[in-house]
C-alpha positions as CSV (number, residue, x, y, z in Angstrom):
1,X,31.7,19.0,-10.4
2,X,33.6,20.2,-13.3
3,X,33.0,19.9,-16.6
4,X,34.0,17.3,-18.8
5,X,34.2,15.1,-21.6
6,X,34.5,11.2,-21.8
7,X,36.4,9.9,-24.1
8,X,37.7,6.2,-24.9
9,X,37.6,5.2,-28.3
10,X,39.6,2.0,-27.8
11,X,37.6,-1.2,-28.3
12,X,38.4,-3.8,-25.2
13,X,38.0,-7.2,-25.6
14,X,38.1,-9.4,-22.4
15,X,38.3,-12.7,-21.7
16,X,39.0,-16.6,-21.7
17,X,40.4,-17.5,-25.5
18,X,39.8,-14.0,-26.7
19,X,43.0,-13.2,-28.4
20,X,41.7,-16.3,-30.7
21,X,39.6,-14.1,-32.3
22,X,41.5,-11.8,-32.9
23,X,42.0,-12.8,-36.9
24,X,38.4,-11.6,-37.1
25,X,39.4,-7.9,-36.5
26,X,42.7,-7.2,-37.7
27,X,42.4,-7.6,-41.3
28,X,40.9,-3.9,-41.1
29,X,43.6,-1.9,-40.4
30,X,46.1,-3.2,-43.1
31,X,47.8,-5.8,-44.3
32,X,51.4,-6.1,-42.6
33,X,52.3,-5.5,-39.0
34,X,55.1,-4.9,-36.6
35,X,54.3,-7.3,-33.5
36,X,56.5,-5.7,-30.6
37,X,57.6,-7.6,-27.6
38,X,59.7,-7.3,-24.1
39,X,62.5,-9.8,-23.9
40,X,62.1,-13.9,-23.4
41,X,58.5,-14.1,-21.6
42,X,56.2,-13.6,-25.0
43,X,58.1,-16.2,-27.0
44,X,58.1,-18.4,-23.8
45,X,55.0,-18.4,-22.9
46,X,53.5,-18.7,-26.2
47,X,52.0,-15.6,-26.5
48,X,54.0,-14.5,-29.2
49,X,52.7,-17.6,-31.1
50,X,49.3,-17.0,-30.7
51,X,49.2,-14.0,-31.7
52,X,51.1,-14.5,-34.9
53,X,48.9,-17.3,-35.8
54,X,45.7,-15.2,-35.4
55,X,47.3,-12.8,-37.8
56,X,48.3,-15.7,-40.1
57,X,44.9,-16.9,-40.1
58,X,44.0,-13.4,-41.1
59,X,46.7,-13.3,-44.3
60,X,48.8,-10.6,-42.5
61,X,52.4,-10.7,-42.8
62,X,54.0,-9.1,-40.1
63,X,57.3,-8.7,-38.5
64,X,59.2,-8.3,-34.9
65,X,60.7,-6.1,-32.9
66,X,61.6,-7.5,-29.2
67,X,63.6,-6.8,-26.3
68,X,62.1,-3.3,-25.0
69,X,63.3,-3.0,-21.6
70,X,60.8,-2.7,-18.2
71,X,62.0,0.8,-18.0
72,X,61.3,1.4,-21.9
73,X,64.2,3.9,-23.5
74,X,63.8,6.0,-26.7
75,X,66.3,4.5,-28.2
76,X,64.6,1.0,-28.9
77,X,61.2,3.7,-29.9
78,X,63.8,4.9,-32.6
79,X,65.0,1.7,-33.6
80,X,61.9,0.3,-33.9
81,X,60.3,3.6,-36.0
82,X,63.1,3.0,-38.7
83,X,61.7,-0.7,-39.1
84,X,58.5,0.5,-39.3
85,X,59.7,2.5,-42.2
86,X,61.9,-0.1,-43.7
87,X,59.4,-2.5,-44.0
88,X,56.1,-0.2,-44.5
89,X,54.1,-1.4,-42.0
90,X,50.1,-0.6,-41.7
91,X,49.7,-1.2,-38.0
92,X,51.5,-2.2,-35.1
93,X,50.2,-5.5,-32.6
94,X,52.0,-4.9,-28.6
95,X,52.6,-8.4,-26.5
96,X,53.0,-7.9,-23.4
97,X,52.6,-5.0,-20.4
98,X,52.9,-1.3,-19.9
99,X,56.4,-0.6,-21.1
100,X,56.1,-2.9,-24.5
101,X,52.2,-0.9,-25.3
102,X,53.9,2.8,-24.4
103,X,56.9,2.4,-26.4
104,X,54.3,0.8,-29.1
105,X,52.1,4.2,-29.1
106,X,55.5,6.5,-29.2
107,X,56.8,4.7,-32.3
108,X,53.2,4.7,-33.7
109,X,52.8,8.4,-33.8
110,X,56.5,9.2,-34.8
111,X,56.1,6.6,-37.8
112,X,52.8,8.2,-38.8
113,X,53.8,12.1,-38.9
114,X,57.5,11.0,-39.3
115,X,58.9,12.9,-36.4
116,X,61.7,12.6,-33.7
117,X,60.3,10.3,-30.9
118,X,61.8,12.4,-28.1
119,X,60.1,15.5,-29.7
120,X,57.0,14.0,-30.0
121,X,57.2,13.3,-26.2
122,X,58.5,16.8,-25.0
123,X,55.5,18.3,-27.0
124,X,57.8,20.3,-29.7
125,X,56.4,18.9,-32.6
126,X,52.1,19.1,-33.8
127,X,50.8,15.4,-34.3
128,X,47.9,15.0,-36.2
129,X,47.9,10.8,-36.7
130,X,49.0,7.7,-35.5
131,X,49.4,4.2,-36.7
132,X,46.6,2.0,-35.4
133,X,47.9,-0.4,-32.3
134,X,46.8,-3.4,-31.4
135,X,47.0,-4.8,-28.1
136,X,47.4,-8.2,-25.9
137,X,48.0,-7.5,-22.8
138,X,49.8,-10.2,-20.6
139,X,50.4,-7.4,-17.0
140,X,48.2,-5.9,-15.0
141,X,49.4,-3.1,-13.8
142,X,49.3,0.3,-16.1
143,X,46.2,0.9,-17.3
144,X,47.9,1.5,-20.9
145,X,46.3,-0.6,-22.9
146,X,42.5,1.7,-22.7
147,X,44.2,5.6,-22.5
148,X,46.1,8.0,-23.9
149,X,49.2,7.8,-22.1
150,X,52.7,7.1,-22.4
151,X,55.8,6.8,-20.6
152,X,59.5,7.0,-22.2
153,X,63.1,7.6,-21.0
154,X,66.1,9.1,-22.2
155,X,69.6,8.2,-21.1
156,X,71.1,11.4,-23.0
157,X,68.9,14.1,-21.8
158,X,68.4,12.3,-18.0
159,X,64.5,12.1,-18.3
160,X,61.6,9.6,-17.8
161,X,59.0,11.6,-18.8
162,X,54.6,11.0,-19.5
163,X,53.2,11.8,-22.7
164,X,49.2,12.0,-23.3
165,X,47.4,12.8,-26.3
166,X,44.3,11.1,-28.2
167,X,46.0,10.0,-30.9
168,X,47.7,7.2,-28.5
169,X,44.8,5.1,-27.3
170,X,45.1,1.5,-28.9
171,X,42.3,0.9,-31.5
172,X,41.4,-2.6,-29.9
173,X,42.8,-4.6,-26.7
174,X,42.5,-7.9,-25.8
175,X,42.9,-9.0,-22.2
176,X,42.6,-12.7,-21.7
177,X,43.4,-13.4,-18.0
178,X,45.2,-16.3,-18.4
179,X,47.8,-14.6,-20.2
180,X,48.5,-13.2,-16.7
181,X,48.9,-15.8,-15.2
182,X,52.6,-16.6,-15.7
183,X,53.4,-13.4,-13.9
184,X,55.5,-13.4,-11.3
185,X,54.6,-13.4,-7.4
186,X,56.6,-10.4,-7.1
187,X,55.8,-8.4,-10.6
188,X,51.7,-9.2,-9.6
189,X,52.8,-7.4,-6.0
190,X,54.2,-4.2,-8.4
191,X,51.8,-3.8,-10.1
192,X,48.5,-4.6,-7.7
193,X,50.7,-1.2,-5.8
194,X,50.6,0.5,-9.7
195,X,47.0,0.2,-10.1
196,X,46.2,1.5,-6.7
197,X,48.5,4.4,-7.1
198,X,46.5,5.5,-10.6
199,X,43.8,5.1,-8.3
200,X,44.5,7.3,-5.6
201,X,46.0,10.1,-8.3
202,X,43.0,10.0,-9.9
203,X,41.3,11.0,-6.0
204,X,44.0,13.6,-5.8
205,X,42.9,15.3,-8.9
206,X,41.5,18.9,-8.8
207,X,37.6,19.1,-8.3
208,X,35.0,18.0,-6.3
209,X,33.2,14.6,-8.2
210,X,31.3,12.6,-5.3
211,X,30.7,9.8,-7.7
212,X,33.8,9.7,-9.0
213,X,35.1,9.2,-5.2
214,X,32.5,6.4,-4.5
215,X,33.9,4.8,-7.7
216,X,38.0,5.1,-6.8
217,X,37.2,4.1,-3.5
218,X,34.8,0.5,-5.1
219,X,37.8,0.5,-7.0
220,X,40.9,0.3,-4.1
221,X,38.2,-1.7,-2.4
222,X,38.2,-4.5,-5.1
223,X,41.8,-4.6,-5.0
224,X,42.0,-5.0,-1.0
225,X,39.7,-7.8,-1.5
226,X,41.1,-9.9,-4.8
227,X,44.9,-8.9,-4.2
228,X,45.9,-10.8,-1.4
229,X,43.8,-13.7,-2.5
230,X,45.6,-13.7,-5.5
231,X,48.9,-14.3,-4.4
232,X,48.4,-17.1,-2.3
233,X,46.7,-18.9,-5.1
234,X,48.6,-16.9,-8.8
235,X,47.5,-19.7,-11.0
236,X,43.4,-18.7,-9.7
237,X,42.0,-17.3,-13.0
238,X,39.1,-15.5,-11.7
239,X,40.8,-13.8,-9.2
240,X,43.4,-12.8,-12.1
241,X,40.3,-11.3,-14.0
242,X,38.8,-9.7,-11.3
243,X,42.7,-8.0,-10.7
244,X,43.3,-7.2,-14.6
245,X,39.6,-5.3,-14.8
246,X,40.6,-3.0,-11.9
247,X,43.8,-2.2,-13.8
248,X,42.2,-1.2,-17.0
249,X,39.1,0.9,-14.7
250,X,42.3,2.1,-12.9
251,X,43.3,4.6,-16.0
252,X,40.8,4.7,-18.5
253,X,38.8,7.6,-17.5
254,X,36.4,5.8,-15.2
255,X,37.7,7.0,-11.9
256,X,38.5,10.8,-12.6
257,X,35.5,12.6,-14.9
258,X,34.1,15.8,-12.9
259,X,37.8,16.7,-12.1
260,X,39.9,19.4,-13.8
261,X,42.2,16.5,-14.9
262,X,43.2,13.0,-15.0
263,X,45.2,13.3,-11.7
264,X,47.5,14.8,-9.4
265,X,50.5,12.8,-10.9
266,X,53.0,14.2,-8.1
267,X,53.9,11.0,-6.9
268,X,54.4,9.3,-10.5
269,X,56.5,12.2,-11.4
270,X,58.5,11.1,-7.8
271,X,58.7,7.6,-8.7
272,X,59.6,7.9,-12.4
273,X,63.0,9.8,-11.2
274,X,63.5,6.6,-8.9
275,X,63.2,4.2,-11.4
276,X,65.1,6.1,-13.9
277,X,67.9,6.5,-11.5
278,X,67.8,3.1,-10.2
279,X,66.1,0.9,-12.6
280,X,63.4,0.0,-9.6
281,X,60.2,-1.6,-10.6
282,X,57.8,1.3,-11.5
283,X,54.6,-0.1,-9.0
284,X,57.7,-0.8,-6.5
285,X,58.4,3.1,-6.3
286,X,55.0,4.5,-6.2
287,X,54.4,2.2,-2.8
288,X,56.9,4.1,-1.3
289,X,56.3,7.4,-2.8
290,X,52.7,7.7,-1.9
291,X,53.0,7.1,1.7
292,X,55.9,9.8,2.2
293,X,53.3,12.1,-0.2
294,X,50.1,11.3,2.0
295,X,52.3,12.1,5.2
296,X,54.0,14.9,3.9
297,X,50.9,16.3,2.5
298,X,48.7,15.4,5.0
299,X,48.0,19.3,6.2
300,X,46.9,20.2,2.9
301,X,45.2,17.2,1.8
302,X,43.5,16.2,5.3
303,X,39.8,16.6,4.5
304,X,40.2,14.3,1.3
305,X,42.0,11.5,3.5
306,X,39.4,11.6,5.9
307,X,36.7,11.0,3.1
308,X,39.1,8.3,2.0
309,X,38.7,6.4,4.9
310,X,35.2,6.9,5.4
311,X,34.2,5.6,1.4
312,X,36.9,2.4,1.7
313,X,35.6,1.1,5.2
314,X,31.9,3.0,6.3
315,X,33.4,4.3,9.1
316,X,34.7,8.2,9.9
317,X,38.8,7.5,9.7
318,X,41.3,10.3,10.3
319,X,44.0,11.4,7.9
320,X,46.7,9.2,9.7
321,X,44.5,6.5,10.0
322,X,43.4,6.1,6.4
323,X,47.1,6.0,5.4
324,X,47.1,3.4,7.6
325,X,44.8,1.5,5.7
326,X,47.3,1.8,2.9
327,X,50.5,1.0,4.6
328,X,49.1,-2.3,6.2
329,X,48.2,-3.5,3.2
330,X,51.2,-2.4,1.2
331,X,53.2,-4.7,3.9
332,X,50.4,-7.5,4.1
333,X,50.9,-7.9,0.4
334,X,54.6,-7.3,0.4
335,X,54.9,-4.3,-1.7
336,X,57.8,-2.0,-0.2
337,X,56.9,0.8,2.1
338,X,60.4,2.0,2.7
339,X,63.5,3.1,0.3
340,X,65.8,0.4,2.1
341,X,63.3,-1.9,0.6
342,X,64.0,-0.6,-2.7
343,X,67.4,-1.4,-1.7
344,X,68.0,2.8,-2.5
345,X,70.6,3.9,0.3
346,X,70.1,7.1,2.2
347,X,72.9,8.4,0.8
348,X,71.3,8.4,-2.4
349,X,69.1,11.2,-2.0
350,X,71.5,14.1,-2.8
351,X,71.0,12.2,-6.4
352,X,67.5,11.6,-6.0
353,X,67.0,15.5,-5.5
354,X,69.2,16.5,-7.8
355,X,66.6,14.9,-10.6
356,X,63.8,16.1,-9.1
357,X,64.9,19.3,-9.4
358,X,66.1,18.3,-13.0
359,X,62.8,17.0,-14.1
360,X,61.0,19.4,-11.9
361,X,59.0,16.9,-10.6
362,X,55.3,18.0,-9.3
363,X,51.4,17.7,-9.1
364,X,49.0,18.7,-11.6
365,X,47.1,20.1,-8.3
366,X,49.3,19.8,-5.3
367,X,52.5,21.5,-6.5
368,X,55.9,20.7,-5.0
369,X,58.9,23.0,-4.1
370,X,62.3,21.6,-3.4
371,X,61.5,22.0,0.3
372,X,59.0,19.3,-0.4
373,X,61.4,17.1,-1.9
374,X,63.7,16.9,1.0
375,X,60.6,16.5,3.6
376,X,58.8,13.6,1.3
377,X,62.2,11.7,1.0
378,X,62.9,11.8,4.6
379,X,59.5,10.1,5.0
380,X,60.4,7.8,2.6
């Protein structure tokens, strides 16, 4: 095992009615907000309502910024940053899933050491604050709302790139599963495939950290078990919580201390050059990816497969057959397995590569050449 330090400073709420009491915490961290949204679902679904009303309730004025896109782009980070200083915010509420809470923590730390956004995420610039984020989260899928992380892309410089640093984990979030439960059939199918994905990279990770394995593996294996169930009943609100819980211990540092970091990240760094390209569904991508990256890898990752299969099911698996495991359930729970499924034609891959080579797309542990790119897209 390595060694290590835990670290989650982010205060989680979870619950039925929790966001309602919310008014009872806010009031510490200033007196006027920005609440940030996606596009029509908060207002909708009256999220965006309750939320505003628990800050109401609290005296804090606040104002809105909405419309960040799925795939968020730095451009709305920018916008958003000059309202920020426009209106002299304190701290910064994010409604809704991953994209809305990582474009929320990349304008909070450019507002607060008034930087350029895209610097901030390509690590030119020295951060030493951030404005304090509040979150509601109404996806489960990313993990975002209890770590460090954040994911941005640029249309100028051709990028969707990850950026991780203390200063980005949300003081508080509040998960109330029923805010969940309006999700689509499809977007719950994305991102059951996300959260499994963050599992595995966290498995993938440099190190040897037997708990940590027993604990990705209790993980998948809640997923396996709630995930299906859940989509033949969406509106079942324990079977929502028990979904949105193995999101959050997806990414927040549960699954991958004892290892020399938070995960391989190859595959992500795969997928994010799909989406970018394509606009795909992030969870849709990383479905795809990992199976080509588990085959293609297989030879060098072989041992760690087997153990896979062993921890998810009490019985000694091979390599092939614990990706097996994976790829049944991918298609028992309709998450795509295949590009065509993505609707991404083969002749797209001469693009595909090209960006890969671009963004020089690799693991943290298991490094990948060009060669590797053509052999984990054929798979694909």
């Amino acid at each position: 095992m390595e060694n290590f330090t835990a670290y989650n400073p982010t205060k989680l709420h979870f619950g039925k009615n929790i966001v309602e009491t919310m008014h009872t915490r806010v009031g510490i961290y200033g007196k006027k907000a920005l609440v940030i949204y996606g596009k029509e679902s908060a207002k909708k679904y009256g999220f965006f309502e309750k939320v505003t009303n628990q800050l109401t309730k609290a005296n804090i004025e606040f104002v809105e910024f909405g419309g960040i896109k799925p795939n968020p782009v730095i451009d709305d980070v920018n916008k958003a940053v000059e309202l920020c200083k426009k209106e002299q915010i304190d701290f910064i509420v994010a409604v809704g899933g991953g994209s809305v809470i990582d474009s929320a923590k990349i304008i909070a730390i450019a507002y607060a050491n008034n930087e350029d956004a895209w610097e901030i995420m390509k690590y030119k610039v020295k951060t030493t604050k951030s404005t304090p984020i509040i979150v509601v989260l109404t996806l489960a899928a990313t993990g975002t709302e209890m770590n460090g992380a954040a994911v941005v892309q640029n249309h100028e410089t051709h990028e969707k790139i990850g950026y991780v640093n203390e200063l980005n984990y949300p003081k508080e979030s509040f998960l109330d599963p029923d805010f969940t439960i309006t999700v689509s059939k499809e977007n719950t199918i994305y991102g059951i495939a996300d959260m499994i994905a963050h599992s595995l990279e966290s498995y993938f990770a440099e190190g040897e950290a037997d708990l940590s394995d027993r604990l990705v593996a209790a993980n998948i294996n809640e997923i396996f078990e709630a995930g299906p169930e859940l989509l033949k009943n969406l509106e079942n609100y324990d079977l929502r919580a028990r979904i949105l819980w193995a999101s959050t211990v997806a990414l927040n540092g549960t699954l991958y201390s004892g290892r020399k970091s938070s995960g391989d990240w190859g595959v992500h760094s795969i997928g994010h050059v799909m989406s970018y390209l394509f606009d795909t569904a992030h969870g849709a991508t990383l479905s795809v990816t990992f199976l080509a990256w588990m085959k293609h890898l297989k030879p060098r990752i072989e041992k760690r497969l087997e153990k896979l299969g062993y921890l998810l099911t009490g019985e000694e698996k091979t390599a092939d057959e614990t990706i097996k495991i994976f790829e049944s359930f991918f298609k028992k729970i309709g998450a795509p397995t295949v590009l065509e499924e993505l609707e991404i034609c083969r002749t797209d891959m001469a693009a595909i590569k090209k960006y890969l080579i671009h963004t020089k797309a690799s693991g943290m542990h298991y490094k990948l050449e060009e060669d590797d790119y053509d052999k984990i897209l054929r798979l694909m």
